[in-house]
Every structure is written in structure tokens, then in C-alpha cells.
C-alpha positions in Angstrom: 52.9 181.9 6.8 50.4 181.9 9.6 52.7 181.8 12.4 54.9 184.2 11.0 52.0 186.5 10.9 50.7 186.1 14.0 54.1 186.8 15.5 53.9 190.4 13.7 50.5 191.1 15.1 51.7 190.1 18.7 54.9 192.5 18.3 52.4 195.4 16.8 50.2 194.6 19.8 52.9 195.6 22.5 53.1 198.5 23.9 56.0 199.0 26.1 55.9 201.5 29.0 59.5 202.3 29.3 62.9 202.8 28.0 64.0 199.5 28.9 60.7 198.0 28.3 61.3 199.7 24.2 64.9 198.5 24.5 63.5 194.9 25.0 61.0 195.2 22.6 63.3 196.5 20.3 65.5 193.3 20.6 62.8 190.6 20.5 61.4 192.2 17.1 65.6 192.1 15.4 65.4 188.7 16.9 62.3 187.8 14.6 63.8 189.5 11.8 66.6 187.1 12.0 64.6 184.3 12.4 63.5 185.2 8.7 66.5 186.2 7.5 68.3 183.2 8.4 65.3 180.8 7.1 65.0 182.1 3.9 68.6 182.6 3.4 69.2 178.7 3.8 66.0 178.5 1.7 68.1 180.6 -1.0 71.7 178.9 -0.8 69.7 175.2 -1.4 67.7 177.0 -4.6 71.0 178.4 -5.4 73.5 174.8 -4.5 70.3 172.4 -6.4 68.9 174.7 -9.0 67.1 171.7 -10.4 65.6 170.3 -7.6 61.7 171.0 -7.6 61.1 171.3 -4.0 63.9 173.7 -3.3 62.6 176.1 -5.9 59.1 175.5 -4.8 60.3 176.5 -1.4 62.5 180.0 -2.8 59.6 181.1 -4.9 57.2 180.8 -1.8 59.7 183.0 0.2 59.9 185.2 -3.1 56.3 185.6 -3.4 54.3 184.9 0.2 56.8 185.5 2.9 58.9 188.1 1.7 56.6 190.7 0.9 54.1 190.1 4.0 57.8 190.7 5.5 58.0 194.4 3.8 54.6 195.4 5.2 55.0 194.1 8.2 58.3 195.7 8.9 57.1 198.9 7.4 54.2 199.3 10.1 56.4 198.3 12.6 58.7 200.7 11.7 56.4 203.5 12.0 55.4 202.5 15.7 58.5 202.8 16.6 58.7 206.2 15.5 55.3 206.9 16.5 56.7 206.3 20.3 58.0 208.9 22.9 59.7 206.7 23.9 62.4 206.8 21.2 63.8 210.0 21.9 65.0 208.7 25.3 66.9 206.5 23.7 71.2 207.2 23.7 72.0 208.8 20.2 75.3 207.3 20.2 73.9 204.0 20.2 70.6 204.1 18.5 71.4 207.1 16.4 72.5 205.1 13.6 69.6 202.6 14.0 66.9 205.5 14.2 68.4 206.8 10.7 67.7 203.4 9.3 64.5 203.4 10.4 63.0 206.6 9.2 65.4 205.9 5.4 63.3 202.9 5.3 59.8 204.2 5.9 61.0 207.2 3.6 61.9 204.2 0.8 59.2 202.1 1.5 55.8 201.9 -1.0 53.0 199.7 -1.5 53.5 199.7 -5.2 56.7 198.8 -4.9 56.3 195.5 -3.3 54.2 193.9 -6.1 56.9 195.2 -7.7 59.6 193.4 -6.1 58.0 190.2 -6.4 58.2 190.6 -10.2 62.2 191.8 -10.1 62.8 189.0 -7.7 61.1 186.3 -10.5 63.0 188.2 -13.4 66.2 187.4 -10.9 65.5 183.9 -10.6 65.0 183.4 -13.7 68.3 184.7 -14.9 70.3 182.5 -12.7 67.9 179.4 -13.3 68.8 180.4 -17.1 73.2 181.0 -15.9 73.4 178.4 -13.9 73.0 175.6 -16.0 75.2 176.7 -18.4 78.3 174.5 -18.7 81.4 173.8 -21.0 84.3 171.3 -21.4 87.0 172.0 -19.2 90.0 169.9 -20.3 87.8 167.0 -20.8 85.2 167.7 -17.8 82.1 169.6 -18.0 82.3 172.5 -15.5 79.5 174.9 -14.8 80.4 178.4 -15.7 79.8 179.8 -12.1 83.3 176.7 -11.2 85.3 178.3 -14.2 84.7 181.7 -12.3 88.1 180.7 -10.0 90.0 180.4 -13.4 89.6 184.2 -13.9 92.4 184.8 -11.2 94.9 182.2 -11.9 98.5 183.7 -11.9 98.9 182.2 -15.8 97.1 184.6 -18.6 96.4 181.7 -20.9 94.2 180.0 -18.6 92.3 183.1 -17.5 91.9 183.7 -21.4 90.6 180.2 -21.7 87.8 180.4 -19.0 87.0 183.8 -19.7 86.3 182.6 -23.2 84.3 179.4 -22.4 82.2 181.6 -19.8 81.4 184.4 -22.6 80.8 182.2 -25.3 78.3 180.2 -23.3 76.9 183.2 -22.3 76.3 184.7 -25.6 74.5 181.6 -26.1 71.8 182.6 -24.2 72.4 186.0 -25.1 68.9 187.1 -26.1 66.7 185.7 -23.2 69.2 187.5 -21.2 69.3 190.6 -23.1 65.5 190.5 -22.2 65.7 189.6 -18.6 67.5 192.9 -18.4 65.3 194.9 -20.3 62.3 194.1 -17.9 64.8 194.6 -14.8 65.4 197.9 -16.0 61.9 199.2 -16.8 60.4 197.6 -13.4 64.0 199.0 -11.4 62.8 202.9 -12.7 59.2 202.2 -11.6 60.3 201.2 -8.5 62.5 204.8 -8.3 59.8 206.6 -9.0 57.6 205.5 -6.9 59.7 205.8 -3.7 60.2 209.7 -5.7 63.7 209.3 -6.5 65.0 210.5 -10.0 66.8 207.2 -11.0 67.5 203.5 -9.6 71.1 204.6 -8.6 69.9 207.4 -6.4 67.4 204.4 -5.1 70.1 202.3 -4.3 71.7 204.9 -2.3 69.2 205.0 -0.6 68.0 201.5 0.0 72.0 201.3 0.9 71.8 203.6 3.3 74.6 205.4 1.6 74.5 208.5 4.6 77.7 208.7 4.7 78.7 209.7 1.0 76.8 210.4 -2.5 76.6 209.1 -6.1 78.7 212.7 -6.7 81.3 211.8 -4.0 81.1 208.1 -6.2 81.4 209.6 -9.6 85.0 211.6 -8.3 86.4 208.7 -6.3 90.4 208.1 -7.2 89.0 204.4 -8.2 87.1 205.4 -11.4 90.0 207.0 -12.9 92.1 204.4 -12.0 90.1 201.7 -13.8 89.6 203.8 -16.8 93.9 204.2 -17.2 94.0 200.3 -16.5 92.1 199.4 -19.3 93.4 202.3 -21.7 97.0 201.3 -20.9 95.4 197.5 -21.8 93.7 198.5 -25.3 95.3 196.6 -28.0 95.9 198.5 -31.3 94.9 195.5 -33.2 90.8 195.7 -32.5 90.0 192.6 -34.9 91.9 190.3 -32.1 90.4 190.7 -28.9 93.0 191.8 -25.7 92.9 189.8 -22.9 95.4 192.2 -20.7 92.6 193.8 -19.2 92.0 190.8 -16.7 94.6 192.3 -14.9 92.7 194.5 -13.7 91.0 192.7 -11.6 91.3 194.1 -8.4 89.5 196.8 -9.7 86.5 194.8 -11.2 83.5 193.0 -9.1 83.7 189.8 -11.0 80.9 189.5 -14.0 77.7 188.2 -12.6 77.9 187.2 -8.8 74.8 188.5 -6.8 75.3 191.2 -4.3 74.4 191.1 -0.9 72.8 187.3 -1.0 69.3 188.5 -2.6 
């Protein structure tokens, strides 16, 4: 952790003198950045691949609760030199417009609170796929994680999505209630975070942290897309509620499939 603090306070300590001096300084800080990004990311797929190995998750939760947030304060500071700098405004809009935007959304996002805070979601996260991904079931005779049966779910024959969509709920449900609180915790630490950052709601967070500029939840809430999904499963509703209907897998194209983590974090 030392070294990669000390590389933050050398990048805070330059002070470039001109556009192309910026420019430079600019691209040696996203160079660092990726230099993080890609070690805790291969950090995260061996936590993720060997969920039982010690060392690995000894290795994740350091990232989760060391590295990652002296990351966010870091970055925020760093964040505000650049905007703190004249030399920004000489910079072409058409190619650093969009990266300018990112910056000032982020510093707008970004608060202490929040980062303590973080650390907490990311150990309620963990937790929940330490707690998934040992779950397992018989599949024809061999035990199969649930996360293998997920390939099942879009086989071209309805009997065996029924089959592995039934093994992966019913181990699920299993577990239901440490899950159930999991999720209660996410949500109350997800508002704080919101409200912090002084955002009404976690959606209107995510948008944010998204960098959703382009559209808003409203544009969301009226896209073609919801409708759609809503007919699919009404035209899939089975009159017979005691039996449950399996039809609705065919929707698929429209659903994200249950429980895969977004973005890699």
C-alpha cells in the first residue's frame, strides 16, 4: 500500500506548465489507474474462480478494505487539481469534453462518508457470493454449482430450462433468509450512501455514478422495453396459479439473468 501511495503523492506533487505538459500528466495518472484496476481485478476473478482458497480472499478483502478506498480519496483530490488548473480549459472540448464531464460528476458524487461506507457494501457483497457460490445440486448424477446450471437457462428445450431453473431456486431458497438479510443491510447502507452524495434515492445515485448524461430514470421508466417485458410475461401468466409457469423463460432476451454481478465489482 505504500508504493501505491507514494505514487499518488508524486502525481499530486506535479505541476505541469503546459497543455502538453497536462496532456502528459493526464495520461501517466489513467496509466496508474489501470495499474489498479487491472491488479485488483485479477485479485477479484481468483476470489471469484477459488472462493475457498484463504489467501485469495485474504488478498480481495485487502483490496476491499485498504487499497480501494485510499483509491477513492486519492482519485478524488486528484480530481479536483485537475479542475483547479487553467490549464484545462485549453484543452479541445471535442476530445476532453466528455472526460471533463466525468471528472466534475465524480467530485459532485464523491463523499467521505461514503467511503467507510462502501467498504461495508463491498463486505455485505462478498458475503453474498461467498454464501451463492457454494451452493450446488445434482445434475443428472453430477454436482454442479448453481452459477454452471446458469447456461441451462437458455437451452433451446423448455424442460431442461425448467429443470435448472428449479435446482438453482430451490437451492437458493435454501439460504433464503441470510440472503433476505444481506439485502436488507444493502439497502439501508445503498440510501445512506444517496443521501449523502444529496440525491433523493439510490437509483438517481446510480445515474449518476453511471454517468447516465445522456438520458434519465424518466426517459428509463417510458422506454418501449418496459412495456414490452410487462406483455411477455402477461401473455406467459398461467391461469392455473397453484402450478407454477415456466413460459416466462422465454423471455429472456429481455431479462439480465438472476444474480450475475454488474460491471466486475
Amino acid at each position: 500500500m505504500a508504493t501505491v501511495e507514494d505514487q499518488f503523492h508524486y502525481l499530486l506533487a506535479q505541476e505541469p506548465s503546459s497543455p502538453e505538459a497536462f496532456v502528459s500528466w493526464l495520461k501517466e495518472v489513467s496509466q496508474f489507474y489501470d495499474a489498479i484496476e487491472e491488479a485488483t481485478t485479477g485479485h477479484y476473478i481468483d476470489f471469484q474462480a477459488f472462493n475457498q482458497d484463504e489467501a485469495a480472499k485474504r488478498i480481495f478483502e485487502y483490496d476491499q478494505e485498504k487499497i480501494e478506498p485510499l483509491v477513492k480519496r486519492y482519485q478524488s483530490q486528484l480530481d479536483e487539481k485537475i479542475f483547479r488548473s487553467p490549464l484545462k480549459d485549453e484543452l479541445d472540448e471535442a476530445e476532453y469534453g466528455r472526460f471533463l464531464a466525468s471528472k466534475q460528476n465524480a467530485l459532485e458524487l464523491y463523499n467521505e462518508a461514503n467511503v467507510a461506507l462502501e467498504v461495508e457494501e463491498d463486505k455485505l457483497a462478498t458475503r453474498y457470493f461467498e454464501i451463492t457460490g457454494n451452493l450446488t445440486a445434482d445434475w443428472d448424477g453430477e454436482e454442479k454449482t448453481i452459477i454452471q446450471l446458469f447456461p441451462y437457462l437458455e437451452d433451446p428445450d423448455q424442460a431442461i430450462r425448467k429443470q435448472a431453473f428449479t435446482l438453482i431456486f430451490d437451492a437458493l431458497l435454501n439460504v433464503q433468509a441470510d440472503l433476505q438479510d444481506i439485502m436488507d443491510q444493502l439497502l439501508s447502507v445503498r440510501e445512506k450512501k444517496a443521501r449523502n452524495s444529496q440525491l433523493p434515492n439510490y437509483r438517481d445515485y446510480m445515474f449518476k455514478k453511471y454517468e447516465r448524461f445522456d438520458y434519465t430514470p424518466d426517459d428509463v421508466n417510458s422506454s418501449p422495453n418496459r412495456y414490452a417485458f410487462t406483455s411477455c410475461l402477461q401473455l406467459n401468466v398461467s391461469t392455473n396459479r397453484s402450478k407454477p409457469n415456466w413460459g416466462w423463460l422465454n423471455c429472456g432476451h429481455l431479462i439480465r439473468r438472476p444474480y450475475r454481478r454488474i460491471n466486475g465489482r
